[in-house]
C-alpha positions in Angstrom: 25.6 16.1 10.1 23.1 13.9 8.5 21.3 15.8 5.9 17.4 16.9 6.2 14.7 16.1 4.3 13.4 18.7 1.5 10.9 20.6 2.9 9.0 20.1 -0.7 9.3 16.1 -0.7 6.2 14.1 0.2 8.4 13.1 3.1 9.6 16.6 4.6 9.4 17.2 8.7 5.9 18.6 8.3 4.8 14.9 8.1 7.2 13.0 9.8 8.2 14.9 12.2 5.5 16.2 14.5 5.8 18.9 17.5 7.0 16.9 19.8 9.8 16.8 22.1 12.9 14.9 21.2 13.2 11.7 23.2 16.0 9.5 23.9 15.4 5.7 22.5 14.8 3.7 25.2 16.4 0.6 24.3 20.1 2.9 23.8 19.7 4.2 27.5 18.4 0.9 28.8 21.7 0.0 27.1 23.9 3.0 28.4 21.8 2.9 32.2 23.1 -0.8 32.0 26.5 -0.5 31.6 27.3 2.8 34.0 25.6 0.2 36.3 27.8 -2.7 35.7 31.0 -0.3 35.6 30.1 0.4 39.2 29.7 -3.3 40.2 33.0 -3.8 38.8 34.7 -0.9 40.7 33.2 -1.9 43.4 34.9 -5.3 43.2 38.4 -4.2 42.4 38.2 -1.8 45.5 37.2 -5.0 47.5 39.9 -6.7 46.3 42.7 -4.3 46.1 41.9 -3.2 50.0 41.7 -7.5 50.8 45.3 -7.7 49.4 46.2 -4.4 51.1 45.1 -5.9 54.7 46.5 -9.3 54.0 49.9 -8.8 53.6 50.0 -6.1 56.3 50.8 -2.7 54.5 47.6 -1.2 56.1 46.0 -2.4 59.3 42.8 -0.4 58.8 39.6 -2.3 58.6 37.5 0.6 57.7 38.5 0.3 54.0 37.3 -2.9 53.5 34.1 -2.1 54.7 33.7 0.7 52.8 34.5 -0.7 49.7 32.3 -4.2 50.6 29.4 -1.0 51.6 29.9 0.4 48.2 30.0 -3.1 46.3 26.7 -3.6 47.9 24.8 -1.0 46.7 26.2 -0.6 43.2 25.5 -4.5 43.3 21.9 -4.7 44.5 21.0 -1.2 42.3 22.5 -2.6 39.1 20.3 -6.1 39.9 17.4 -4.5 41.3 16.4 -1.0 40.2 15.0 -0.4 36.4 16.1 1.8 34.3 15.4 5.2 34.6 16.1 8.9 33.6 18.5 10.8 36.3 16.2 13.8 37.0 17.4 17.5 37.4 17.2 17.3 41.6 18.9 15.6 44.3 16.5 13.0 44.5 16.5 9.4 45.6 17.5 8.2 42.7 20.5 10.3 42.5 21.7 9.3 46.2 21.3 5.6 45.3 23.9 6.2 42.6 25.8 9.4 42.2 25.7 10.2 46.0 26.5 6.9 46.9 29.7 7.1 44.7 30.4 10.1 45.7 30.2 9.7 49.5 32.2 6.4 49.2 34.8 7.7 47.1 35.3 10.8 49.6 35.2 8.2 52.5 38.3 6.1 51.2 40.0 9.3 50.1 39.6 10.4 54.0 40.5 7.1 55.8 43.4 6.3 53.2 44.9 9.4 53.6 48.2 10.6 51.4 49.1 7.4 50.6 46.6 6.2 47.6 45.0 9.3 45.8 41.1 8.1 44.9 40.3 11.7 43.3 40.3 10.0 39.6 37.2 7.8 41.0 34.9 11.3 40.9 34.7 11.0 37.0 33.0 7.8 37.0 29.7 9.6 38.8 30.5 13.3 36.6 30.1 11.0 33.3 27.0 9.2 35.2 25.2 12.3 35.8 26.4 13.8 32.4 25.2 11.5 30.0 22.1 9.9 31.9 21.2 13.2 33.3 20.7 17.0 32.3 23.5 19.8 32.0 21.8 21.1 35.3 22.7 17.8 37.4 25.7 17.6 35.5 27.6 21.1 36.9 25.6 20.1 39.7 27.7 16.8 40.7 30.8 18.5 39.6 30.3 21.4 42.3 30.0 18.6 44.8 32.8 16.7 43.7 35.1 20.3 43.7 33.3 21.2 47.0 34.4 17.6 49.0 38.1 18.2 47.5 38.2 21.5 49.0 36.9 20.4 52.5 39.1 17.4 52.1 42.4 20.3 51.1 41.3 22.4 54.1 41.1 19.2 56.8 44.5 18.5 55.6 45.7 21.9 56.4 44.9 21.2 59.3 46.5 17.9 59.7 49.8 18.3 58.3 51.3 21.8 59.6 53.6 23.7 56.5 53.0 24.6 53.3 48.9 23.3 52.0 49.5 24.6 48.8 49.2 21.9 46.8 46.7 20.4 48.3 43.9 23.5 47.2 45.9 23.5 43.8 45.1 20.1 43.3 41.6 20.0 44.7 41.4 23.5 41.9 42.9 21.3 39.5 40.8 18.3 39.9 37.5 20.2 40.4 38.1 22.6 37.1 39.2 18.9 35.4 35.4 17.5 36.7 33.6 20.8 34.9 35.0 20.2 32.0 34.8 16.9 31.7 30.8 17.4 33.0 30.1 19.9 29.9 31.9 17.7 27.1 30.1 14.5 28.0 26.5 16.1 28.4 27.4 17.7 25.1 28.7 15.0 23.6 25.8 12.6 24.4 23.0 15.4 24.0 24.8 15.2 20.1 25.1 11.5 19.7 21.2 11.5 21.1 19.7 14.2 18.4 22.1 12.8 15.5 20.2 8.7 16.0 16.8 10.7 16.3 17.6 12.5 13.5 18.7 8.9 11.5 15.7 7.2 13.2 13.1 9.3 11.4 15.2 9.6 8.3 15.0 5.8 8.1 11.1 6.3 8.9 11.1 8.7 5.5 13.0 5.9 3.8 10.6 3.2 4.9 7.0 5.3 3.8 9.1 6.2 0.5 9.7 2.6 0.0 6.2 1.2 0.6 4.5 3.6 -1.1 6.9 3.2 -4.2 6.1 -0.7 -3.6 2.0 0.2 -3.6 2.3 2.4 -6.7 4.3 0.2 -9.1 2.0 -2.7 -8.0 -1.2 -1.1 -8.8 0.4 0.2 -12.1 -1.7 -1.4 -14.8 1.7 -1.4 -17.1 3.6 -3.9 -16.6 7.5 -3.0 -14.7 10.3 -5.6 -15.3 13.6 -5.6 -13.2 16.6 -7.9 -15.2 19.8 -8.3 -14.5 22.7 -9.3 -17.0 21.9 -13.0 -16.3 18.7 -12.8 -17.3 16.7 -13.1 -13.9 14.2 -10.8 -13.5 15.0 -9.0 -10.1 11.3 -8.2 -9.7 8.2 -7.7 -11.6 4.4 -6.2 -10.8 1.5 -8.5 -11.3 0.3 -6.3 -14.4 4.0 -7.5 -16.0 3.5 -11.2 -15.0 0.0 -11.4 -16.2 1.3 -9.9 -19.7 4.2 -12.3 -19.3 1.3 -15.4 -18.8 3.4 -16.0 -15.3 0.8 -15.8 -12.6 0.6 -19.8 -12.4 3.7 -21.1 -13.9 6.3 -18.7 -12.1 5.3 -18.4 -8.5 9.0 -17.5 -7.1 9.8 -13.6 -6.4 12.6 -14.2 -9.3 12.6 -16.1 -12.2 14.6 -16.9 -15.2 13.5 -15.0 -18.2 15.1 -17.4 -20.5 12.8 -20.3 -19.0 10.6 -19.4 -21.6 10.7 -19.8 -25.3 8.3 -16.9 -25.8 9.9 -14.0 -23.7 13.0 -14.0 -26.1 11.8 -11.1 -28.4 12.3 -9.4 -24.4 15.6 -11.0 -23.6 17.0 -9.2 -27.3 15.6 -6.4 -26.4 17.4 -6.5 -22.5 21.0 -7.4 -24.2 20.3 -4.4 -27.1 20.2 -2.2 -24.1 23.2 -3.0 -22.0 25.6 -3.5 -25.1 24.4 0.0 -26.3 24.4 1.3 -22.8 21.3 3.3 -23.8 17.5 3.6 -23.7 15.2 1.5 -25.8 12.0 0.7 -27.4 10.3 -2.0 -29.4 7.3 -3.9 -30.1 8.1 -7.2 -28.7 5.4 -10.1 -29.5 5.3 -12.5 -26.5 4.2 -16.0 -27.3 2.1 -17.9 -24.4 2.1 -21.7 -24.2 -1.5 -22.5 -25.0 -2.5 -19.3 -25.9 -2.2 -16.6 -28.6 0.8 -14.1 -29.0 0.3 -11.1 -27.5 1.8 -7.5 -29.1 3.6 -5.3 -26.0 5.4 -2.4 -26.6 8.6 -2.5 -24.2 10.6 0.4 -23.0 14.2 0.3 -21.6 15.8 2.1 -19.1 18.8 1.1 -17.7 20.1 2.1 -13.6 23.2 3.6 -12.3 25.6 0.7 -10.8 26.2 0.9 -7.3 29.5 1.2 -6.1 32.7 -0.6 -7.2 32.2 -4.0 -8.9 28.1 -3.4 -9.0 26.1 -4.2 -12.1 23.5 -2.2 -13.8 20.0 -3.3 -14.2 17.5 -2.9 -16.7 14.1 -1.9 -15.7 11.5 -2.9 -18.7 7.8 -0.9 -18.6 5.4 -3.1 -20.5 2.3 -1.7 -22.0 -0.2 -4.3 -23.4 -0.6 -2.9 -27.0 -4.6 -3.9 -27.3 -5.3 -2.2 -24.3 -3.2 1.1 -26.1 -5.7 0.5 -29.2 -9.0 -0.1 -27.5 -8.1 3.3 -26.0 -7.0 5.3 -28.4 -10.3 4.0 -30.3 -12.4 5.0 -27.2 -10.7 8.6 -27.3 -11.5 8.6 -30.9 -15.1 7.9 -30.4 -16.0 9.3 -27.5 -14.8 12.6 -29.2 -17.2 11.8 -32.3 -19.9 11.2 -29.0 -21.3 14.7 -28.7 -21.9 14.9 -32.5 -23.1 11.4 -33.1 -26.0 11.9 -30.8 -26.8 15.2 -33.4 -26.4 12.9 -36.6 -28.1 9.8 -34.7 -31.4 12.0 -35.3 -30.5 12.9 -39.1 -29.4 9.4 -40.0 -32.8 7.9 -38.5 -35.7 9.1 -40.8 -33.1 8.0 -44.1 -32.4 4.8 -42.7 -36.0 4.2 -42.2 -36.8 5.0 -45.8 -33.5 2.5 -46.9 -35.2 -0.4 -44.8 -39.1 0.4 -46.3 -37.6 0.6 -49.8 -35.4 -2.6 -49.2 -38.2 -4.8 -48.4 -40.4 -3.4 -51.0 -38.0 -4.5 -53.5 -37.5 -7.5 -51.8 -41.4 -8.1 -52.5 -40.5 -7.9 -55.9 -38.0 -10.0 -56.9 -37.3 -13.6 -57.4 -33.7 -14.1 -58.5 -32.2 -16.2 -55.1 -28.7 -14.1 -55.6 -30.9 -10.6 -55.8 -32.8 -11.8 -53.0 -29.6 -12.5 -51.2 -27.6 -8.9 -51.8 -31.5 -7.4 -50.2 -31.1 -9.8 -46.8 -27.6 -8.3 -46.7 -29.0 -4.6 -47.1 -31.5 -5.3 -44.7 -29.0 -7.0 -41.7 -26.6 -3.7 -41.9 -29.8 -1.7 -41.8 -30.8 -3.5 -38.7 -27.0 -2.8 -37.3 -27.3 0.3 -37.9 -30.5 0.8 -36.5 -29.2 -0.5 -33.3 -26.2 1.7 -33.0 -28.3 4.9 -33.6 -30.8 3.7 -30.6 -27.2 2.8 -28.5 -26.6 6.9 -29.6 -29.5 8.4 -28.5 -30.3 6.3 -25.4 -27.4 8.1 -24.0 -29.2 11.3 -23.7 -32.1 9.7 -23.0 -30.6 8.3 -20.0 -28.8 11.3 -18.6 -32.2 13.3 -19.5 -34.5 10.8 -18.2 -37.3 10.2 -15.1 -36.7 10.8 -11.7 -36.6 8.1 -9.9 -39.8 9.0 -8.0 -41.7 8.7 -11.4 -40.4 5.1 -11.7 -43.5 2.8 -11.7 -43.8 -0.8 -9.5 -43.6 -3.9 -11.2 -43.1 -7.6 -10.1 -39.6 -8.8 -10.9 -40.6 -12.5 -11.7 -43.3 -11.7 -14.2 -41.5 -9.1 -15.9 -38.3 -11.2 -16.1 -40.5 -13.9 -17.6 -42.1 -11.6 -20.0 -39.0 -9.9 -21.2 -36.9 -13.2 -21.7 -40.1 -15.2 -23.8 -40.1 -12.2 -26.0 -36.4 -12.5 -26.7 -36.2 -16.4 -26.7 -39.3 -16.0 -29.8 -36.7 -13.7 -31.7 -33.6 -15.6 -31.5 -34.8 -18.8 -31.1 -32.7 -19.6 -27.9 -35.6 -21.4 -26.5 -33.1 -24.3 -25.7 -30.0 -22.7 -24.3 -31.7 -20.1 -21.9 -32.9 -21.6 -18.7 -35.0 -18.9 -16.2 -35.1 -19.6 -12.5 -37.8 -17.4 -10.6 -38.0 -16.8 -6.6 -40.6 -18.0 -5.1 -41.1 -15.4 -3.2 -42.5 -11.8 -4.3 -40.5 -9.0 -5.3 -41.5 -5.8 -6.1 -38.9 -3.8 -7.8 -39.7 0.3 -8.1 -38.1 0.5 -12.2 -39.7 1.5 -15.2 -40.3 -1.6 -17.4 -39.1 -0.3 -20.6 -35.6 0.4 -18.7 -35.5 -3.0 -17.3 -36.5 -4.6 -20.6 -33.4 -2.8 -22.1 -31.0 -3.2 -19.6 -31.9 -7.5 -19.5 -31.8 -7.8 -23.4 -28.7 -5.9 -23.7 -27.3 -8.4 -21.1 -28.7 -11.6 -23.0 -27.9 -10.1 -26.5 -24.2 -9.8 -25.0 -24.0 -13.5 -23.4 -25.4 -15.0 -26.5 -22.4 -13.3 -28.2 -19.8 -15.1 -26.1 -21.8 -18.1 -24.7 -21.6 -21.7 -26.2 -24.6 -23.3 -28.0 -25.0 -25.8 -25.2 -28.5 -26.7 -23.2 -28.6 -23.7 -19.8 -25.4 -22.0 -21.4 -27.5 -19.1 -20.7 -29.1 -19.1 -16.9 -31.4 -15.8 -15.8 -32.4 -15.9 -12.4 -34.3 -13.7 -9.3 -33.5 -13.6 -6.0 -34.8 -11.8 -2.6 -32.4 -11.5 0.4 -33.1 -11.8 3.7 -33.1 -7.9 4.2 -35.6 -7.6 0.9 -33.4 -7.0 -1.5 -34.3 -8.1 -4.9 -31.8 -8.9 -7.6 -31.4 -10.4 -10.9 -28.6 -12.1 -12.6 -27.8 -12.8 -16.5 -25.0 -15.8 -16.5 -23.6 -17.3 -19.5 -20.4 -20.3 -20.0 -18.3 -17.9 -21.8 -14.7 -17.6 -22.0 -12.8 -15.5 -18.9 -12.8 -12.0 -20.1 -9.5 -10.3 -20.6 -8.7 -8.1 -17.5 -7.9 -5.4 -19.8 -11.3 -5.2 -20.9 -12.6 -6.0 -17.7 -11.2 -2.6 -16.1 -12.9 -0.6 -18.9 -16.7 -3.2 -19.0 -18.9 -0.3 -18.5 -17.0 2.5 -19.7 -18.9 4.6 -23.1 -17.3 3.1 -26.2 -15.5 0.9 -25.5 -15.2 -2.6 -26.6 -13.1 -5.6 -27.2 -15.0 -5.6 -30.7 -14.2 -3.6 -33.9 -18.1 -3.7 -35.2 -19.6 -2.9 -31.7 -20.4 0.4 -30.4 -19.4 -0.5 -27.0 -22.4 1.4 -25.5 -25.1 -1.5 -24.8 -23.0 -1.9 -20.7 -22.8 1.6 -20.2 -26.6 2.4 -20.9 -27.2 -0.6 -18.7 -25.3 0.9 -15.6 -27.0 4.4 -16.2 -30.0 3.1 -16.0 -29.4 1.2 -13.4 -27.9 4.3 -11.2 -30.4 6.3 -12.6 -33.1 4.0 -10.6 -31.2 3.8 -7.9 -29.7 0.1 -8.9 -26.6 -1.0 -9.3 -24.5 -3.3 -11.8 -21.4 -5.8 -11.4 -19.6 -8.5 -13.0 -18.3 -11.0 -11.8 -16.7 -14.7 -12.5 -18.7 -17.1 -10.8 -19.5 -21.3 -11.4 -22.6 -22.4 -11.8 -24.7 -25.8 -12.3 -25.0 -27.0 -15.9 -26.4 -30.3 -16.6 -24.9 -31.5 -13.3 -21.4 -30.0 -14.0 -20.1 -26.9 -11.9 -19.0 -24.6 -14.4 -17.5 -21.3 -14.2 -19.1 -18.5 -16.7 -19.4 -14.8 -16.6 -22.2 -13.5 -14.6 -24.0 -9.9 -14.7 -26.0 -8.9 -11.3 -28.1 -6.4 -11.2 -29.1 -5.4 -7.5 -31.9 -3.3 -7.0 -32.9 -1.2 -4.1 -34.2 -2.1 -0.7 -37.6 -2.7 0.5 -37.4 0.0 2.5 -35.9 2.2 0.1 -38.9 1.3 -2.2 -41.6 2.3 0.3 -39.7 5.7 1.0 -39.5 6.0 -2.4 -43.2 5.4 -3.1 -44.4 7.7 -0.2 -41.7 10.4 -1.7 -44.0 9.9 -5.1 -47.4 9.8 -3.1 -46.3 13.4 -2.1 -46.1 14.8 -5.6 -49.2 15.2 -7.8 
């Protein structure tokens, strides 16, 4: 008995196994239907034969033999080329006389014309077994009774024939019909057993299959990294979070590679023989050095599996967990904790930071000494920091508190893009690295201009931190779609951002950055949903000086024309 599923498992009956009624596979009776078929065939043949021999040396002058047994080859011949396979049903039909009845009658016929001398009464368990294992229990007993019921008829004519004691022959018609029952009961039992136990291994290899492929689908959407080594050092098999922290998306393209074809995995491969010498769990901090790159600090866990049988190996299974991705959090948790009671202090710190600034430049009025004048330029830069985070602070409960978007006011994307990107050109004198490309055609875009100005300088304040100094290594641009729908994109030539800090871009503070908030992407997206907008990144080349180049790219996609008119009759409503 092949063991069920746990009715608790993911993979129980109640999913996998459906209502339905059990059927037979249909290659396996194809198979079974097949070789009844040829069995026949083959009797057929030897019948032919044997009764050919017979009439050729003279023992039996009786032509009637041979052409029953050529009748019978016939049939089983031109059925077992001809006919399809098909399921014996629980009636005397057609199908059941071109097979069982045909056997049946034919056996009975040589049994008759022979006489005493050859007994054919063995031949009646070829079409019992038939009907018992392509057919039901029903049709089964059914052909049995027939067979019993011809034996009798054929006991009681030979009663008749041969005067004395008949005896034996109803014993041995008794004998051979009880014989067919029981061999009609066993078989359908038998194959009704062998048919429920491969259904019942079918779907458990179904469970085994959905358990594997969603075990496949989990661990390769797992952002930690999973490493399978053997004692040899070749990793088994690895997730593309582990080969991306291994630096082995381009140089190891095979399903297994050799973790000692590396000089900076070893810190893993000491690790991996600390394991299976100690037989035992481990951990470490494990520094993995990339060729052209800078080391990277993962913390590696060990856990080593069962071995398999006789002469199997164990394996060790390494989870990776980048460590700056385990900081960034932990400082996100730490902040965002401090987030409900910064926005409280945010309004405390702002009225005594003013009066810091105002008294820092009066006494910057006032003096002349270059190194004085130097510790008040410092006062005044942290003020200015500091002034920005507080704003960052309190625009987050600006944003979740603000205007509907019905209040939003209409402006013209290409003048206010203009407008907001000369203003910040004058301020941080990147006249020459900032390049503006407007649409020519108009677009109308239903946002409050304060919120756009905010969202666009955050996104230019945070390409200017990553962007070279080269001519266009900022590009701002416009753009109307065929359907209407405006959009603006901030691009810069920056370095490809981590993907670790790509997951988390526009999550509350967080950032790749000690001495940033990490809350100038996440006002940007707010206010972008709160107007009904929306904000992605993406890693896209662009012309530079006649040079593709790839660079990191901010879109901002506003709503739809028709969105804005519905919008605007929406506001028309309201006084």
């Amino acid at each position: 008995m092949s063991q069920q599923p746990d009715p608790q498992t993911w993979f129980a009956p109640s999913l996998l196994e459906p209502g339905i009624e059990q059927t037979d596979n249909p290659q396996e009776f194809e198979r079974l239907w097949r070789g009844f078929m040829t069995a026949r065939v083959t009797l057929g043949l030897v019948l032919l034969l044997l009764q050919s021999v017979i009439f050729a040396l003279g023992s039996s002058p009786n032509a009637t033999l041979i052409l029953i047994c050529s009748g019978y080859f016939a049939a089983a011949l031109s059925v077992r080329l001809m006919a399809k396979p098909r399921q014996l049903g629980k009636a005397f039909d057609s199908q059941w006389l071109n097979t069982l009845g045909v056997d049946i009658l034919a056996f009975a016929a040589l049994q008759v014309a022979q006489g005493n001398s050859i007994n054919y009464a063995p031949l009646f368990a070829l079409p019992v077994l038939m009907a018992s294992v392509l057919g039901s229990l029903l049709l089964a007993m059914g052909a049995a009774a027939g067979v019993t019921l011809l034996l009798f008829m054929y006991a009681a004519w030979m009663s008749i024939q041969v005067p004395g004691d008949t005896t034996a022959y109803f014993l041995q018609a008794a004998l051979t019909g009880a014989g067919c029952f029981v061999i009609s009961f066993l078989a359908n039992q038998i194959a009704t057993r062998l048919a429920n136990e491969e259904l019942r291994a079918e779907r458990n290899q179904l469970a085994v299959r959905v358990q594997r492929l969603v075990n496949e689908l989990v661990i390769e959407s797992l952002t930690d990294g999973i490493l399978v080594v053997d004692h040899d050092n070749t990793v088994r098999a690895a997730n593309p979070a582990a080969r991306m922290l291994l630096g082995a998306e381009r140089s190891v393209r095979a399903s297994s590679f050799d973790l000692a074809s590396q000089v900076g995995w070893q810190g893993l491969i000491d690790l991996m023989k600390l394991s299976f010498a100690e037989n035992a769990a481990k951990q470490a901090d494990v520094t993995i050095h990339h060729a052209g790159q800078g080391p990277r600090r993962v913390r590696v866990r060990t856990q080593l599996t069962a071995a398999q049988g006789t002469g199997s190996e164990s394996l060790c299974v390494m989870f990776l967990q980048d460590q700056r991705e385990m900081e960034a959090r932990m400082r996100t948790d730490k902040l965002a904790s401090m987030g409900r009671m910064s926005a409280a202090v945010a309004h405390e710190i702002r009225n005594p930071l003013a009066a810091i600034a105002q008294a820092n430049a009066l006494l910057d009025e006032d003096l002349s000494d270059p190194r004085h004048k130097q510790l008040t330029q410092m006062v005044k830069q942290n003020a200015k920091r500091l002034e920005k985070i507080v704003d960052d602070v309190l625009n987050i409960s600006r944003v979740q508190h603000g205007d509907s978007i019905m209040m939003s006011s209409t402006l013209d994307l290409n003048d206010a893009l203009e407008r907001i990107c000369h203003d910040w050109q004058e301020q941080t004198g990147m006249a020459h690295h900032l390049r503006i490309k407007l649409t020519p055609q108009a677009a109308e875009v239903r946002f409050e201009a304060e919120h756009l100005r905010r969202i666009l300088v955050n996104l230019l304040d945070n390409a200017r931190r990553y962007a070279s100094r080269q001519l266009d290594a900022i590009q701002v641009s416009a753009e109307v779609s065929s359907m209407g729908q405006s959009s603006l994109s901030v691009w810069s030539d920056g370095q490809p951002m981590d993907q670790t800090v790509e997951r988390h871009l526009f999550e509350p503070f967080f950032s790749s950055e000690s001495r940033s908030s990490g809350l100038g992407l996440y006002i940007c997206r707010e206010l972008c949903e709160g107007h009904g907008a929306s904000i992605a990144y993406f890693r896209t080349q662009r012309n530079v000086r006649g040079v593709s180049m790839e660079g990191n790219e901010f879109i901002v996609t506003f709503r739809s024309g028709m969105d804005n008119i519905k919008a605007s009759r929406l506001a028309g409503a309201h006084p």
